[in-house]
N, C-alpha and C positions, 0 to 999 in steps of 0.2 A: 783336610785342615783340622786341628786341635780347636776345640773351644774356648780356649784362651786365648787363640787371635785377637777374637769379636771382644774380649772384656771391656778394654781399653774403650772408654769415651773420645775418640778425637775428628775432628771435623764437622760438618754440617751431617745432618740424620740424613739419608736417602729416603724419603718416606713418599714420597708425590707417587700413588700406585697407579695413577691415570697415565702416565708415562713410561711404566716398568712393564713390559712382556711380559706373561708369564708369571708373576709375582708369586709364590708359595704360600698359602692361607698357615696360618698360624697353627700351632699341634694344641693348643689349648681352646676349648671351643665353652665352655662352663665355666664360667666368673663364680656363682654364689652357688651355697651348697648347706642343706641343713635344713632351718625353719626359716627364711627369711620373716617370716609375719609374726612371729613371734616377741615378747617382750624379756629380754634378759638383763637381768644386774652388772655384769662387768664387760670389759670389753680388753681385750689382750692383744696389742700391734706388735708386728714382725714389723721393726726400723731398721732403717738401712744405715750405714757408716760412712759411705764412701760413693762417691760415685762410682757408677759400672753401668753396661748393658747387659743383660741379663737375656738369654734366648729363650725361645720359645718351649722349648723341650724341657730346658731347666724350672721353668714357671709352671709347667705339666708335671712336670716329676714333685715337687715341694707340694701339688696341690692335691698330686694321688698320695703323697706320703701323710701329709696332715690330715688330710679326710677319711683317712683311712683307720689313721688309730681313732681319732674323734669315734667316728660311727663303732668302732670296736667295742671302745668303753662308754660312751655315752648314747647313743642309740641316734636314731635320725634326727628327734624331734628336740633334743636337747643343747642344742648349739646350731650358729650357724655362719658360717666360713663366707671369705671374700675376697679374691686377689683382686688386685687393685691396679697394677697397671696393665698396659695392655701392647703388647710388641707391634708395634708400628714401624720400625726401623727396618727396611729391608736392608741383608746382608749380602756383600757380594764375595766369588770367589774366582780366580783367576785362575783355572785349571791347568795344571802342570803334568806330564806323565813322564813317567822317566823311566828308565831302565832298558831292555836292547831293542834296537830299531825305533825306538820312540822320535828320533830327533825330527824327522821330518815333520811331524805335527806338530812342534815345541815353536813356537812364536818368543819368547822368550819377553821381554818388557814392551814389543810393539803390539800398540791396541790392546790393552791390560785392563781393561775396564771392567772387564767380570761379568760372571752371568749370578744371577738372582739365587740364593742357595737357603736360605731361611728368616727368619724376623726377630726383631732383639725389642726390648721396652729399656728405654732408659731411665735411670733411678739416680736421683738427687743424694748429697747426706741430709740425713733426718727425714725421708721420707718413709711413709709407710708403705709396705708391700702382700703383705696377709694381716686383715684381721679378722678374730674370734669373738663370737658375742654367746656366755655364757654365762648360768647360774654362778652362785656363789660353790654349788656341789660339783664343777667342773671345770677352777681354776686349775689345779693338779694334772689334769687330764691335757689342756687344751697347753699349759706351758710345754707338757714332754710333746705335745702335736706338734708343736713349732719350734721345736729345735728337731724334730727330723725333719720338718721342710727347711729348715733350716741350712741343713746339712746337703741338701741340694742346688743349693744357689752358691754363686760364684763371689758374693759379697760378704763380708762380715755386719754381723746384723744383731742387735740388742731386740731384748721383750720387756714391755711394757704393760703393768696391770693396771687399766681405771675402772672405776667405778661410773657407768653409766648416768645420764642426767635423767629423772624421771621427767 
């Protein structure tokens, strides 16, 4: 199945994991990343536009892509990263196989209920999804960080620069 199945928001989440078999732990295991104890002047949010579910892989991928440049140009101790939501949504897929002699195992829409195949987080508009807590010397840095995680997420998403409250 294509990742763009899952985008779409529709229905009740699957999330009850006390009831799912098997359930797939999530590909992203590191929420925060940088100084967390640290004190920094601005603060830069990855917002979301639209609603979407956003999988687990794709919240992996934006978090290795950000962190990456981050720690490239700014070093470990100088910012420090935060994805924010967290894939709770188990996915399911109804396995199909096709092609010669396939047909005897093809069930076709009887009993379609799916088996468990990975986790999505779903996201509101105007929600936040990464944010950056940096110096004043690493707005520059931390903007081009989140447009390539940017560029891994399945949503359209604006950035936002505030100035922290002391």
């Amino acid at each position: 199945m294509k990742a763009r199945c899952y985008r779409e928001v529709k229905g009740q989440p699957y999330a009850r994991k006390e009831y799912i078999k098997g359930h797939p732990p999530p590909k992203i295991t590191k929420f925060t990343m940088g100084n967390p104890s640290a004190k920094f002047d601005y603060q830069l949010k990855l917002i979301s536009e639209e609603s979407a579910q956003i999988r687990h892989n794709a919240l992996e991928a934006a978090r290795i892509a950000t962190n990456r440049y981050l720690q490239k140009n700014l070093g470990t101790e100088n910012y420090c990263l935060r994805i924010l939501p967290y894939p709770h949504v188990v996915l399911r897929e109804n396995k199909m196989i096709f092609g010669a002699h396939a047909d005897r195992l093809q069930e076709g829409m009887r009993r379609a209920f799916g088996k468990p195949i990975g986790t999505a987080a779903r996201v509101k508009p105007n929600q936040t999804i990464i944010t950056v807590n940096v110096n004043e010397n690493g707005i520059k840095a931390a903007k081009e960080a989140l447009k390539r995680g940017e560029a891994k997420l399945p949503v359209p998403c604006r950035i936002i620069i505030e100035k922290t409250p002391d």
